[in-house]
C-alpha positions as a Markdown table, in Angstrom:
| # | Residue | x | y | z |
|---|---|---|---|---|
| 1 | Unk | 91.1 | 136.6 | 40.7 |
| 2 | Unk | 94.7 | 135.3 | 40.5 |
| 3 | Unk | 96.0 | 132.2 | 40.5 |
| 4 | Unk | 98.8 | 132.5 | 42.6 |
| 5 | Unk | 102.4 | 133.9 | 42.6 |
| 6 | Unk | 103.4 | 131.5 | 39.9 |
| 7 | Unk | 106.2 | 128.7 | 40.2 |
| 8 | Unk | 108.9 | 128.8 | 42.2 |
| 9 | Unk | 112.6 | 129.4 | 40.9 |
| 10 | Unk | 114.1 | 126.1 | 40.8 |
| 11 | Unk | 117.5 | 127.4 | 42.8 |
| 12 | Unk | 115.1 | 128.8 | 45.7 |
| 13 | Unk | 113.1 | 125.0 | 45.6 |
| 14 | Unk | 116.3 | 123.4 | 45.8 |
| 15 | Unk | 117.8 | 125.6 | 48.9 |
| 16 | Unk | 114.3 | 125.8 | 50.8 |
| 17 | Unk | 114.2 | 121.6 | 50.7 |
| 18 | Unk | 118.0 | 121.2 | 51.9 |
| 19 | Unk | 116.9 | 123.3 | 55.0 |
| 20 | Unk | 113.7 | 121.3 | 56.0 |
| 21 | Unk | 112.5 | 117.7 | 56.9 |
| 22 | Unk | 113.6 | 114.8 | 59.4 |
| 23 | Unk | 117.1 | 114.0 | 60.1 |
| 24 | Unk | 117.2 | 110.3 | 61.0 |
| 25 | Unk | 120.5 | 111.0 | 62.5 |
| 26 | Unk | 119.6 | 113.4 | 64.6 |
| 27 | Unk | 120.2 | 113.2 | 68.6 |
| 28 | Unk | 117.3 | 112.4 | 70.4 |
| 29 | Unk | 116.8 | 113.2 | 74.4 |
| 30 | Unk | 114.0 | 111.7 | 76.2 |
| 31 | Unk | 112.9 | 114.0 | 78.3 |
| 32 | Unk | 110.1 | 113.1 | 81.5 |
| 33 | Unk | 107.8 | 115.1 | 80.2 |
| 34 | Unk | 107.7 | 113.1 | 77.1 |
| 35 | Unk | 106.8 | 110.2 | 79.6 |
| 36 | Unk | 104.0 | 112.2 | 81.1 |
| 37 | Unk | 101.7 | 113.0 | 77.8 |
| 38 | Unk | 102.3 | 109.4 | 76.9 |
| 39 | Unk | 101.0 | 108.7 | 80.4 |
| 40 | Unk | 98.1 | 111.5 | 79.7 |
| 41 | Unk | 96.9 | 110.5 | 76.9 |
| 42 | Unk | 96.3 | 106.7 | 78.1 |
| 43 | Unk | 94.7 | 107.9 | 80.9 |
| 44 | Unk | 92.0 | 110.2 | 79.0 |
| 45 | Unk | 91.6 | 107.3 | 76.2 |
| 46 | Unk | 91.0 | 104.5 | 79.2 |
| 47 | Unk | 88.5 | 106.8 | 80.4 |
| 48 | Unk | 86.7 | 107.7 | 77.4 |
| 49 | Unk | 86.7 | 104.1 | 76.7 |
| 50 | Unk | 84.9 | 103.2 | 80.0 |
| 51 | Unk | 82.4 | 106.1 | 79.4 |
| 52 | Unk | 81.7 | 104.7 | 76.1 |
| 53 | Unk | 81.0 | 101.2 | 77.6 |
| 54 | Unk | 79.3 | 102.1 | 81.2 |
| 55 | Unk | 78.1 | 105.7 | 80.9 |
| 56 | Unk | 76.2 | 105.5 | 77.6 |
């Protein structure tokens, strides 16, 4: 069995992390749909909430 592929070059670590992660900056758009799997997932936790309390 191996290990693994061994460490990574140091240059490649450095590129591959400039590339990825959250921009803070970034624009945001709000889109309706966005609205409607907020709306969603309420819905579905309300009901499993009144299952849980009436339904046993």
């Amino acid at each position: 069995m191996t290990a693994g592929p061994g460490p990574v070059p140091a240059e490649f670590a450095a590129r591959y992390r400039g590339a990825v992660g959250l921009n803070p900056f970034r624009s945001r758009v709000e889109r309706r749909t966005d609205v409607i799997v907020v709306i969603a997932a309420l819905v579905v936790i309300a009901a499993l909430v009144v299952w849980g309390l009436f339904g046993g």
